[in-house]
C-alpha positions in Angstrom: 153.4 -111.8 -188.9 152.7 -110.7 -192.5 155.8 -108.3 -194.2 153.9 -104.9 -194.6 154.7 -102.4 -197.7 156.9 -99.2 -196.8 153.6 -97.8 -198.6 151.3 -99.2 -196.5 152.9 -98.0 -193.4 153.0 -94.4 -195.2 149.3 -94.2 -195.9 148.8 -95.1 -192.8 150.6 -92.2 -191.2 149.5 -90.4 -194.1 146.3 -90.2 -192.2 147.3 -88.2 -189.2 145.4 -85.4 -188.4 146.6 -82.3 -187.6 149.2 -82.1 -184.2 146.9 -82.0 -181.1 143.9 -83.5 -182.8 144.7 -87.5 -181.4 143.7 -89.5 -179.0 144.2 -88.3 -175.4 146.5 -90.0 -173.3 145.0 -91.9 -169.9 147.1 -93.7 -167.7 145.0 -96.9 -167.5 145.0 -99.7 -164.0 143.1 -102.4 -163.8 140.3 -100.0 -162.2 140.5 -97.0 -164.8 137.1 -96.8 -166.6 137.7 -95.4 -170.2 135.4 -93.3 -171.5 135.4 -94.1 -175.1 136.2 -98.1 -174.7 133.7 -98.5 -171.8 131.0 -101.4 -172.6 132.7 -104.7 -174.7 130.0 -106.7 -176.2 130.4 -110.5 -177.3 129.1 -110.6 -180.6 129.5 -114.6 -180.6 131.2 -117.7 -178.8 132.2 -120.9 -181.0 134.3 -123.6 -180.7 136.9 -123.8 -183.6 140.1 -125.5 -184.9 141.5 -129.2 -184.5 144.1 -131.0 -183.1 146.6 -128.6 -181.4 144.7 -125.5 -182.5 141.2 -126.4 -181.2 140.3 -123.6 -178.8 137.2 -121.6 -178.0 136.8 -118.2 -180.2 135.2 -115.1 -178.7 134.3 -112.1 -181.3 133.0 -109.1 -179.5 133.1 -105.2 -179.9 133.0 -102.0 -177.6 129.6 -100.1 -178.3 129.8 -97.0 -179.9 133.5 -98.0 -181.6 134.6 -99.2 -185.1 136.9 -101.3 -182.8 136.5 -105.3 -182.8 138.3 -107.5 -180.8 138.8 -111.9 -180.8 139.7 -113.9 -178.0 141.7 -117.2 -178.9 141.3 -119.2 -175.4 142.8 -123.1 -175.8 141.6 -126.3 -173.8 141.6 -125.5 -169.8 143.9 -128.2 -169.9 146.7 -126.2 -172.2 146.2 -122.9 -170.3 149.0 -121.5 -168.0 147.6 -118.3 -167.2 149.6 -115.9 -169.6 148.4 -114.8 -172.6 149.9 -112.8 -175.7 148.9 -109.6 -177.6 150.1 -108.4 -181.1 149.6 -104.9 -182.0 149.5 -102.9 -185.0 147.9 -100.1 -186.6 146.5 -101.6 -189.3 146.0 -105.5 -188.4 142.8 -106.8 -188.3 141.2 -108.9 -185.3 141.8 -111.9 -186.8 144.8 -114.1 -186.0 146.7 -116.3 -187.8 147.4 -120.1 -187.3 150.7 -120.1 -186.4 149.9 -117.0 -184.2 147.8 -119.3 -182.5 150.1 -122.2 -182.4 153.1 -120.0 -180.3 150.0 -118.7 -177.9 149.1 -122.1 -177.3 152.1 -123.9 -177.4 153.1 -121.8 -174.5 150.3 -122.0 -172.6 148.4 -119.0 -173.4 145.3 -117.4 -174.9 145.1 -114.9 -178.1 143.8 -111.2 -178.0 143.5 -109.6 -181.1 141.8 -106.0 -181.5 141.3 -104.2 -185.0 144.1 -102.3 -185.8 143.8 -98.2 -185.2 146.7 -96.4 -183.5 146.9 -95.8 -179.7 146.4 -98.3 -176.7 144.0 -97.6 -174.9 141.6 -99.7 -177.1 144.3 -102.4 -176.5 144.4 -102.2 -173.0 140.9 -101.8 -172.4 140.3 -105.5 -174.8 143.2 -107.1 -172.4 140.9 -105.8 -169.5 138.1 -107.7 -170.4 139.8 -110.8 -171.8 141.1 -111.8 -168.0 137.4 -111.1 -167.6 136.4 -113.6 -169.7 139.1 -116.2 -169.5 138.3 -116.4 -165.8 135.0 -117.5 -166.3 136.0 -119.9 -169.2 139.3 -121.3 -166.7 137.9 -120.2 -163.5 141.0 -118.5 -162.1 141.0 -115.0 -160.8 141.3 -112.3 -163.2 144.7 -111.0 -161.2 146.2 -114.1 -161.6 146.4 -114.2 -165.4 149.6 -112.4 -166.9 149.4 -110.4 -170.3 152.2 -110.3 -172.8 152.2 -107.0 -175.7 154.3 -107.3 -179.0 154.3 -105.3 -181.8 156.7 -104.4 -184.3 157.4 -101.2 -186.4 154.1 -99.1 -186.1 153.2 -101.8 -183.7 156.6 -100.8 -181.4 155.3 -97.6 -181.1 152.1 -98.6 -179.9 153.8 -101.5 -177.5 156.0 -99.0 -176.2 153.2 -96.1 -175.8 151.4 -98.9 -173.8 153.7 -99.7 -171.6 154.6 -96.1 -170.6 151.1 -95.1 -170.2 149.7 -98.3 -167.9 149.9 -100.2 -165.0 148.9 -103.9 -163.9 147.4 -104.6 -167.7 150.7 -106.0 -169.4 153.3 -107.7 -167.1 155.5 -107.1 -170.3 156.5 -106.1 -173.7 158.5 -107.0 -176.8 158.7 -103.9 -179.0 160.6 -105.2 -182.1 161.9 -103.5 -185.4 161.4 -100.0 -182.8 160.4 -96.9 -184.6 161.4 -93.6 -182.3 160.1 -90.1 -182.1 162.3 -89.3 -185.1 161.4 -92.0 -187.2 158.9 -90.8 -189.6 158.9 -89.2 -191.9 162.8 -89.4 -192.2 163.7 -92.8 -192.6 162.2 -92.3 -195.5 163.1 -88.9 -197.1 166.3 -90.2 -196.2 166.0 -93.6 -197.9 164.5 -92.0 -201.0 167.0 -89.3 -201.7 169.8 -91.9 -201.6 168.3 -94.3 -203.8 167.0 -91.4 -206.4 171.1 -90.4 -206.5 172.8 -93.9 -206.4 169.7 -96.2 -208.3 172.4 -95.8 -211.6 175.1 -97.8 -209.3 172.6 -99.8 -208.0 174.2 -102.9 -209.4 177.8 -101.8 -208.2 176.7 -101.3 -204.6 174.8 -104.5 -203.9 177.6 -106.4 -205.8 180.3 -105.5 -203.2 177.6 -105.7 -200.3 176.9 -109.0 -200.9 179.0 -112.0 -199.7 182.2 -112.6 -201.8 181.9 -108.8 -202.7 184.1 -106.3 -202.5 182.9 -104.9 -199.6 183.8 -101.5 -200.7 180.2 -99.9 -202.0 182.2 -96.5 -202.4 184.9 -97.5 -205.1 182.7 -97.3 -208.1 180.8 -93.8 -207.3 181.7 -90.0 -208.0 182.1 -87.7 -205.5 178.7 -86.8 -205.3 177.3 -90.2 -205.1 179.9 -91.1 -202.4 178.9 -88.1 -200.7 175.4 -89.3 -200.6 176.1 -93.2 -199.3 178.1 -92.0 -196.4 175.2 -89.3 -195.4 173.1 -92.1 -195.6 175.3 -94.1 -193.8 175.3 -91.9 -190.8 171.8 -91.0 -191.0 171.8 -95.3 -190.1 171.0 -96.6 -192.9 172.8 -99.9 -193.0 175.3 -101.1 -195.9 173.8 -104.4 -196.3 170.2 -103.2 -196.9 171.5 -102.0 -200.3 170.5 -105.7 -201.2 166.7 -104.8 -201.7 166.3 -100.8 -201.6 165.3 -99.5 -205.1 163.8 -96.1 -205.8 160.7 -97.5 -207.1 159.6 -98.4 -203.4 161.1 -95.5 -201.4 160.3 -92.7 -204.0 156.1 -94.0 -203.9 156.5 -94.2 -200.0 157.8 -90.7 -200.1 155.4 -89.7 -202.5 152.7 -90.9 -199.6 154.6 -89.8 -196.6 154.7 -85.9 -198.6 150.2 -85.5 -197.5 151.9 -86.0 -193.9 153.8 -83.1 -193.4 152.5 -81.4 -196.2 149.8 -79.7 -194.8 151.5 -78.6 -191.4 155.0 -76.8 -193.1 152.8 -76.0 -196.6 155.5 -73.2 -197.1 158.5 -75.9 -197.0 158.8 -76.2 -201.0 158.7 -72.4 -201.9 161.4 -71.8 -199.5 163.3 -75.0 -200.6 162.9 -73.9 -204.1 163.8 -70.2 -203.6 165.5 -69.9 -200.4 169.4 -69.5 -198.8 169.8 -72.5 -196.8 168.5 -75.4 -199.4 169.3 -77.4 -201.9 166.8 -76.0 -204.1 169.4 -73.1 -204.5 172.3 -74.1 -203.4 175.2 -73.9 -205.9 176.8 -77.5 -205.5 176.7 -80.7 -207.2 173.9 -82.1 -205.3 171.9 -79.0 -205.8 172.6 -78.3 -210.4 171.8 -82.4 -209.5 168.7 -81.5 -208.2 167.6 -78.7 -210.2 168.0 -81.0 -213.3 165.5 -83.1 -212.1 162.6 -80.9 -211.6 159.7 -80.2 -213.5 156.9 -78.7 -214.0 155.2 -78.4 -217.5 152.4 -79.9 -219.4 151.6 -82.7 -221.6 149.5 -84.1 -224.2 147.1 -86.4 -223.4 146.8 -88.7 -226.5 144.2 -91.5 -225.3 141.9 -92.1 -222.6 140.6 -96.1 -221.5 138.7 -97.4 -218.8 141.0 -99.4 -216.3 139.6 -103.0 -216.0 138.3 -102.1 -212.1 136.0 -99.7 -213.9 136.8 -97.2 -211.3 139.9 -95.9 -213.0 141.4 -94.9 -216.2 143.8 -95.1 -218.1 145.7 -91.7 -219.7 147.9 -92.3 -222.4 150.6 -89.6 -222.5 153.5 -90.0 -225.0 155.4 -87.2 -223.1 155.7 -89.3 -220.0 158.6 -91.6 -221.6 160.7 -88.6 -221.7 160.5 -87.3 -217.7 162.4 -88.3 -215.3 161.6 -90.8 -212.9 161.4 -88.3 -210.0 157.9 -87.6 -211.0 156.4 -90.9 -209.6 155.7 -88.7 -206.7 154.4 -85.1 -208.6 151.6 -83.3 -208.8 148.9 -84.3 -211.3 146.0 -82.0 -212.8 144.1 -81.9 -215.3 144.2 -78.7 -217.5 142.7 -77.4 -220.5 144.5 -75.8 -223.6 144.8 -73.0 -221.9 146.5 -74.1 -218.9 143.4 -73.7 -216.6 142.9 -76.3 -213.6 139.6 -78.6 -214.8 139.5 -80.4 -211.4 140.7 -78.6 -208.3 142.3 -81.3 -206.3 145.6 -83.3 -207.1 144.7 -85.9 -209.0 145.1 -89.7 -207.2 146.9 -92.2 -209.4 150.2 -94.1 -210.5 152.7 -93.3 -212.9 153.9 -95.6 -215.6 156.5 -94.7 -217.5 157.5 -97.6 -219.3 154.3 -97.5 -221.2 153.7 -93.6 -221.0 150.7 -94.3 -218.8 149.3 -92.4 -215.9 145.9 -94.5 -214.0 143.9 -91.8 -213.1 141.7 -93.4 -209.2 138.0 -91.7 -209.6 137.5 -91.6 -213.1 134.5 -91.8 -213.1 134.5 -88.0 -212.8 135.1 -87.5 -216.6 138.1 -86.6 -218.4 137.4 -83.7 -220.9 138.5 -85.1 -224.8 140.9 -81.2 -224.8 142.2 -82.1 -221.2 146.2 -82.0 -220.5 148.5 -83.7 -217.8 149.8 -81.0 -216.0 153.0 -82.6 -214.1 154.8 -80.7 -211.2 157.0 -82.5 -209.2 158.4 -79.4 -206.7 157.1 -80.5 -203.7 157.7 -84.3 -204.0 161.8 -83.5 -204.9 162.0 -81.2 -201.9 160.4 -83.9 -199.6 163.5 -85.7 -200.2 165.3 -83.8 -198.3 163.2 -83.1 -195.9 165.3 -84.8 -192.7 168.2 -82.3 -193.2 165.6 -79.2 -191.7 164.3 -81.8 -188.9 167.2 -81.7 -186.3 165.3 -83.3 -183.5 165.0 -81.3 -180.0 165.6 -84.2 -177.7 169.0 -85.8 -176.2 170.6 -88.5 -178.3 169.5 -88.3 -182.1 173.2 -88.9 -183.3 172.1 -89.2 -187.2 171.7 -85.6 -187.3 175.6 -84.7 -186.0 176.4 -84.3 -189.5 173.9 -81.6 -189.7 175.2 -79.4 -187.4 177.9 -76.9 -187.7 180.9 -77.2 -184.9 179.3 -74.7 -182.3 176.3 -77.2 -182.4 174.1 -74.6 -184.4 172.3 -76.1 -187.6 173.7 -75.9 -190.5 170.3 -76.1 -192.9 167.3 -74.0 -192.1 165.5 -75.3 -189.0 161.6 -76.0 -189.8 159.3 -74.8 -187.5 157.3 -77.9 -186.5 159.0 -81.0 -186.3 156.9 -83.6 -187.9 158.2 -86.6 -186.1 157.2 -86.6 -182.3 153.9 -85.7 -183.7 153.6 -88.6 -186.0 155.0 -90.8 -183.6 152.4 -89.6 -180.8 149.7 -89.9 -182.9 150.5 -93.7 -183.5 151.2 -94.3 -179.8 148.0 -92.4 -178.3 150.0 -89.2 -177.3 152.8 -91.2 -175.8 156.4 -89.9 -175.7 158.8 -92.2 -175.5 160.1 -91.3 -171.6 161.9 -94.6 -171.3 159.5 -94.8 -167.7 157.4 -97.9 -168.2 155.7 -100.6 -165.8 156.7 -104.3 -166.0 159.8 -106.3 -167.9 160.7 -104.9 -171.7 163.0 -107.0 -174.5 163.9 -104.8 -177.3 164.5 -107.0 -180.4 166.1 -105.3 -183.5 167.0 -106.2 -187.0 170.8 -105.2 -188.2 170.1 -104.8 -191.9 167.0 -102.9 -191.3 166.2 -99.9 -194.0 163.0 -99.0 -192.5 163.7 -98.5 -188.6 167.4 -98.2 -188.6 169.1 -100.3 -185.9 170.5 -97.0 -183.6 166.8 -95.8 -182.7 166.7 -98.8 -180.0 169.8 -97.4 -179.0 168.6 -94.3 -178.7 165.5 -95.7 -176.6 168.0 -97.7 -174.4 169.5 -94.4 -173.6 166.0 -93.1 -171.9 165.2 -95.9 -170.4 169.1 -95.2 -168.3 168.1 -92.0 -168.0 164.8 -92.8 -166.3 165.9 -96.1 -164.3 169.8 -96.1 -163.9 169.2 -100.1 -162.6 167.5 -100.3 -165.9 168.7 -103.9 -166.1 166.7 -105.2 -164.1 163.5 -104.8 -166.6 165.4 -104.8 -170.0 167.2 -106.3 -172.5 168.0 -105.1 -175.6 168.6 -108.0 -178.8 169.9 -106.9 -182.2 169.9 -109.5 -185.3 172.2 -110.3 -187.9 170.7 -110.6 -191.2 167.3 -109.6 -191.5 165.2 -106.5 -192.7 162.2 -104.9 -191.7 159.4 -107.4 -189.8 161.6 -109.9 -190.4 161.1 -113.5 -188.1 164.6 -113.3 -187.4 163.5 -110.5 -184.7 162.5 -113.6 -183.1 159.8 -112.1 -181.0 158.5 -115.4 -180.3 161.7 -116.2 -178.2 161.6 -112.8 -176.8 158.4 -113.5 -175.6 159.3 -116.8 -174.0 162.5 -115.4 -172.4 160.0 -112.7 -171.0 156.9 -114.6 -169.4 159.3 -116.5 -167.2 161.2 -113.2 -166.3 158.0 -112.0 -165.3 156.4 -114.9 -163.3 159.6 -116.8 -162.5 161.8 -114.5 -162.1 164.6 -116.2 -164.4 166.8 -113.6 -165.6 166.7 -113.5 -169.4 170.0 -113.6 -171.8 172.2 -110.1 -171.2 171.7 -107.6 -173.8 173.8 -107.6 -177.2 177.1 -106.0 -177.0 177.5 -103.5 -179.4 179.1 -100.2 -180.4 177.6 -97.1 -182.1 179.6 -95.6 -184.8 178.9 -92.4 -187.2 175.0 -94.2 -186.9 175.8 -97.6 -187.7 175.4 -100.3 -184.7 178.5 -102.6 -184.8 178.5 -106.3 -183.0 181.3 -108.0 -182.6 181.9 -111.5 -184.8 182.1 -113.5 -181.8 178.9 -115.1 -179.9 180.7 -115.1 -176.7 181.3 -111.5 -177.2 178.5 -110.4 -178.9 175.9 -111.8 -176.2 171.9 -111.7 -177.1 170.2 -114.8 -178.3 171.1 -115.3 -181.8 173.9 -118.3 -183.2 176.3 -116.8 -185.1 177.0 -118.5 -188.4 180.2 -118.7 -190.3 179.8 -120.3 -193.5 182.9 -120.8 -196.0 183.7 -122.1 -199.1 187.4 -122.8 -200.8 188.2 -121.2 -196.8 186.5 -118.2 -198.4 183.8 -115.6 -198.9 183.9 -117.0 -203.1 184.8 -119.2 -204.9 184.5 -119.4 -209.2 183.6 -123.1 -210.0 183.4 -125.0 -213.4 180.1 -126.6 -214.6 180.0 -130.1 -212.6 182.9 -129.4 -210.2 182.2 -130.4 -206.6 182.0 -127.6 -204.0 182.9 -128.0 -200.8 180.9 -125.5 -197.8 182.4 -125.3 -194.5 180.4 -124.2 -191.7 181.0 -123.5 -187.7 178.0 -122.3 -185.6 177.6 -121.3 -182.1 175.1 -119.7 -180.1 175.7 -117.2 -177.1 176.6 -119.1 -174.0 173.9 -120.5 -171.6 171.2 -119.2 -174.5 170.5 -122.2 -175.5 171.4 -125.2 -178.3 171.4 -125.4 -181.7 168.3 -127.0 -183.1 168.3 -126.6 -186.6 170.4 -126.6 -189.7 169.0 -126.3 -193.4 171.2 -125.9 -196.8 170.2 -123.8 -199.5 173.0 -124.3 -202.3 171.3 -122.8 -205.1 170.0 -119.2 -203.0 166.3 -119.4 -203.9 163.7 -119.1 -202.3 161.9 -121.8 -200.1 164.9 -124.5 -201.7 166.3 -125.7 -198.2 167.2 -128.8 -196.9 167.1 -129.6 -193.1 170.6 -131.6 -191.9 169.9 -134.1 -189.0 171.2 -132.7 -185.7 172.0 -136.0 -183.9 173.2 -134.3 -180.2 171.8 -130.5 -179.8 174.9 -128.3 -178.5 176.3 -124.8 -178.5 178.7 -125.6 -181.3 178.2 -127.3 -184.4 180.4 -128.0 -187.3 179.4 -128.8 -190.5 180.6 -129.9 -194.0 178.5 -130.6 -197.2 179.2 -130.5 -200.8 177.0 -130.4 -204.6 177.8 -129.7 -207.5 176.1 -127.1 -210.2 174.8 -128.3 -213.6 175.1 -125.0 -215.7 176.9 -121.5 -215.5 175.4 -118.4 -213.1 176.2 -117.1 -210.2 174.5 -118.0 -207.0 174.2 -117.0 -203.2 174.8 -120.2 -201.2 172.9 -120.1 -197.3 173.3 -121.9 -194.1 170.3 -121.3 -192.0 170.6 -122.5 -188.6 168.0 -122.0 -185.2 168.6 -122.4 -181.5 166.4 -123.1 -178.9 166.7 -122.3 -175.7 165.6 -125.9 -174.2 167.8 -127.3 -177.0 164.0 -129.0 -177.9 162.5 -128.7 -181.1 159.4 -126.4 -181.6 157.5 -123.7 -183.3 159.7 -121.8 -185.8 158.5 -118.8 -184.2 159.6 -119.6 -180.6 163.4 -120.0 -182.3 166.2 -118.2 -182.8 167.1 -118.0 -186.1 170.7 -116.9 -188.1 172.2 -117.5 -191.5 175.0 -117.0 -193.7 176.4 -117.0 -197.3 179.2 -117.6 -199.6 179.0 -116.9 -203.5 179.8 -119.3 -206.2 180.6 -118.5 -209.3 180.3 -121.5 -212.0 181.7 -120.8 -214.9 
């Protein structure tokens, strides 16, 4: 699927209502009658598609219900009676091609319902879709498996269905797997370290990335270091220092603020005035902190229409001079006098490169004598709004560093803890028990700065707790090298590996081995030891990690590969010497194996610095197919030309 925005998954939660006011949970069978998602309706019936993606395309609704829902059904002759359901909260019911080519290719239909949170709108469309693929295949309805994915928001909501149903979903891939304590302090968390380190931004990545130091402490002050290692054991992994910037965390913070905002509206005062905080603490994080805020006015020196004619554009001189913390303040209009014109915060972006703020709704007027009123109290205390969230529940190791040795907290305790209600809300008042019906595969993403690797650790651990023979319906597989939503989950494998648990019986690769340390998940170097599904990738160059070239000089890369045994062969192999995007070239695999050597060289016409990739796939037929029904790993090596 699609990569969505950190801020899109904000506004999104954003959007919770107050705790309590969600959708009830219902334990859903094959015979439960919901009350809200009661009477589907096929809106039409076409036939659509050619070649391999002809299939016959239902669109329907439930009466009553914003929700829509598409069925995807192939050629009778294609079908194998499974089919495969992607959630997420804000998806739409429309798949995409090479959605459709995986659901296909392996023998099953598509449903797709508009996104909203919860599942019982889910489980209710995968109710009727056996109803109608077994008119359109005449086989009984019972004999038609179902297959439920989703990843991020959309684990939530896999997970919440498969603790809350029974006989709808014979199994589940939740993937990227956001927890109870997920939101909102991932991202506090994210955002206060990249507001502190964004001035060694350059120093970090450097030794992160291959052929670096890997050292991302020895250029920072005591402060900073303190920062990266409470980051570091709050789970946020090392190598994601690649791509984090405070631009992106500090606007999804600034979003993520309306949702606890209005539960804990005393939180700021208290962090501002308060024993206990930052706001008042005497320390080097907190005179840090305190020299950040602001809260004054400024003058507004020219006012434009935007181009959408919706919005405009506020010209304010003063904004060059503020810090970048304010991309998250509070915005008002006020006259000379310092009197509110408009009584809600105002809705825009900040630009402070050009001294520009873009007013949303301006079509309400902007007085001539108006001022930018700029306040950014509550969005600097949201960053540390995870240190006064020590979760209730077993197992939530991030916060150890929290707590003082008798256990007791060491920072004020809020009152309502935002995330099990957040994470309820998304998952239709679910609670992550670890009790579920049918076969789970957990697949997880290493370098993940969005749902930090340990939190399917931490939902391995209740799933023990509730089924000590847990492994007999689930497998947990972390990945090496890839972010958030990432295609190196590779749910599509998952998914395979899981249908033919689930009909066949045929026990699916073990788990990945893997060792939980001050909040960062550790896999050994080894496939063999490691375990999971992914090949492992070594690539080399000059029998190193670097290597400084002149202009013209031939390079030589040395590669080994190997996949997990009895996980399939390696497929695939694909250069990328220069480290751009989209510039690889695929290496003939003459005999699919475990193990794989290779060797290439090239030589660079002109001087920079460049990130050199192996990317490599395994199937687990050792047969060539969708990229999505793969297992996919990589590796780098720098080159310096000089």
């Amino acid at each position: 699927m699609s990569t969505v925005s950190d801020e899109q998954v904000a506004k999104s939660a954003a959007k919770t209502p107050p705790p309590d006011v969600f959708e009830t949970p219902l334990f859903v069978t094959p015979t439960t009658k919901d009350p809200i998602f009661h009477s589907p309706v096929i809106d039409s019936e076409t036939d659509v598609g050619e070649g391999s993606l002809a299939h016959r395309l239902f669109r329907g609704h439930f009466v009553d219900t914003q929700v829509h829902f598409n069925f995807y059904l192939p050629a009778p002759a294609r079908f194998r009676n499974r089919f495969f359901q992607l959630v997420y909260p804000l998806q739409t019911a429309d798949a995409r091609d090479f959605q459709l080519a995986f659901s296909f290719e392996q023998g099953g239909y598509r449903v797709q319902v508009s996104g909203k949170v919860g599942y019982r709108h889910e489980a209710a469309a995968a109710k009727f879709s056996r109803e109608v693929a077994s008119k359109y295949y005449g086989v009984p309805p019972d004999e038609i498996y179902g297959y439920i994915y989703g990843g991020s928001g959309g684990s939530i909501q896999t997970v919440g269905a498969m603790e809350n149903t029974m006989g709808i979903w014979q199994g589940g891939v939740p993937y990227v797997q956001g927890i109870p304590f997920s939101m909102p302090n991932c991202f506090t968390a994210s955002a206060l370290a990249t507001l502190v380190l964004e001035p060694k931004q350059d120093a970090i990545r450097d030794a992160v990335q291959p052929g670096g130091s890997g050292d991302p402490y020895e250029s920072l002050s005591s402060l900073e270091a303190e920062i990266l290692k409470e980051y570091s054991r709050f789970g946020g992994p090392d190598r994601c220092w690649e791509w984090l910037s405070y631009s992106e965390q500090g606007k999804t913070l600034s979003v993520f603020l309306n949702s606890f905002r209005h539960t804990d509206p005393t939180y700021a005062d208290d962090f501002w005035t308060k024993p206990g905080y930052v706001g008042t603490e005497q320390s080097a994080i907190g005179d840090y902190i305190r020299g950040l805020r602001f809260n004054d006015t400024v003058e507004i020196t020219n006012i434009t229409a935007h181009s959408d004619g919706k919005s405009v554009i506020l010209c304010v001189p003063g904004l060059l001079k503020i810090s970048r913390a304010c991309i998250g303040a509070d915005f008002r209009l006020v006259d000379a006098a310092g009197n509110v014109l408009i009584p809600d915060r105002l809705g825009g972006s900040l630009d402070l490169v050009k001294g520009e703020y873009r007013m949303e709704k301006g079509s309400r007027g902007v007085p001539s004598d108006a001022r930018l009123h700029i306040d950014n109290s509550w969005f600097l205390a949201g960053h540390f709004y995870h240190r006064h969230q020590i979760p209730t529940r077993e197992g939530a190791v991030a916060w150890d560093q929290y707590k003082n040795p008798d256990g007791s907290a060491r920072y004020p305790r809020r009152a309502s803890e935002r995330g099990p209600v957040l994470c309820a809300y998304a998952c239709g008042g679910g609670t992550h028990t670890g009790r579920y019906s049918g076969k789970m595969i957990v697949a997880c993403n290493l370098a993940d700065k969005d749902a930090f690797p340990w939190y399917a650790d931490w939902y391995r651990g209740q799933v023990k707790r509730a089924d000590p023979d847990y492994n007999s319906s689930y497998r947990l597989w972390y990945h090496d090298n890839a972010d958030h939503i990432d295609g190196s989950a590779s749910q599509g494998r998952a998914l395979i590996e899981l249908y033919l648990w689930a009909e066949q019986g045929v026990e699916p690769p073990e788990s990945t081995k893997y060792d939980l340390r001050h909040g960062q998940v550790i896999v050994p170097k080894a496939a063999a030891s490691r375990g999971g599904i992914q090949p492992v990738v070594e690539l080399r160059v000059g029998g190193g990690k670097r290597i400084d070239v002149s202009v013209g000089e031939e390079v030589e890369f040395q590669a080994s590969i190997e996949v997990p045994p009895g996980t399939g062969e390696i497929v695939r192999a694909e250069w990328n010497f220069d480290g751009g995007p989209g510039n690889f070239h695929s290496v003939t695999i003459v005999e699919p194996g475990e193990r794989l050597k290779l060797v290439a060289t090239h030589r660079y016409g002109s001087p920079r610095t460049v990130f050199a990739c192996l990317r490599v796939a395994s199937a687990r037929d050792g047969k060539i197919c969708e990229n999505s029904a793969l297992a996919w790993n990589l590796d780098r090596v720098r080159v310096v030309v000089l």
